[in-house]
N, C-alpha and C positions, 0 to 999 in steps of 0.2 A: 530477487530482482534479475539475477543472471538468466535463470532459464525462464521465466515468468516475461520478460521483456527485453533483455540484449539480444538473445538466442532468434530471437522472432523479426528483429529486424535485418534487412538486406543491408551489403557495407557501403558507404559509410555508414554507421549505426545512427549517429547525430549529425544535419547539416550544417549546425552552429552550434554558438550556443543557449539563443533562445531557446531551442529545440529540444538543446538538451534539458535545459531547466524545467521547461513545459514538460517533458515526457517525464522525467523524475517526479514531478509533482504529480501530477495524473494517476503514478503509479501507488505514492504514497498513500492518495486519497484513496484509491482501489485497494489497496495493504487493508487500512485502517478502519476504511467506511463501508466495506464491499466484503470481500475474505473472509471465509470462518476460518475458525484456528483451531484446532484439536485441543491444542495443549489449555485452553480455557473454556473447555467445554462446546467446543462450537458456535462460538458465538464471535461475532464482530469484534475487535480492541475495542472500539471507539462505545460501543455499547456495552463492554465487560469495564470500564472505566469510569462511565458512568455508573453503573453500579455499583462498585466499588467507593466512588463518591457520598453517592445515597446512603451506601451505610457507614459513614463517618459519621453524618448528621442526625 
């Protein structure tokens, strides 16, 4: 999150803290639903968790 989104804002980084809240969530959603990840094969969390669901059942 450091270099992926503080590094990239101008200072003030946040002008409140909706701002802040909203840009945290955003990025989350971008982490989790966006992002591939090496260390799971390249594949989204949000998708590697799902699968991992599906084979419980």
């Amino acid at each position: 999150m450091k270099t992926e989104l503080l590094e990239l804002r101008e200072w003030p980084v946040f002008t409140d803290l909706a701002d802040t809240q909203a840009s945290v969530a955003e990025y989350f959603y971008y982490y989790n639903h966006k992002r591939r990840h090496s260390s799971i094969g390249y594949l989204k969390p949000y998708l590697f968790h799902q699968q991992q669901l599906d084979n419980i059942t």
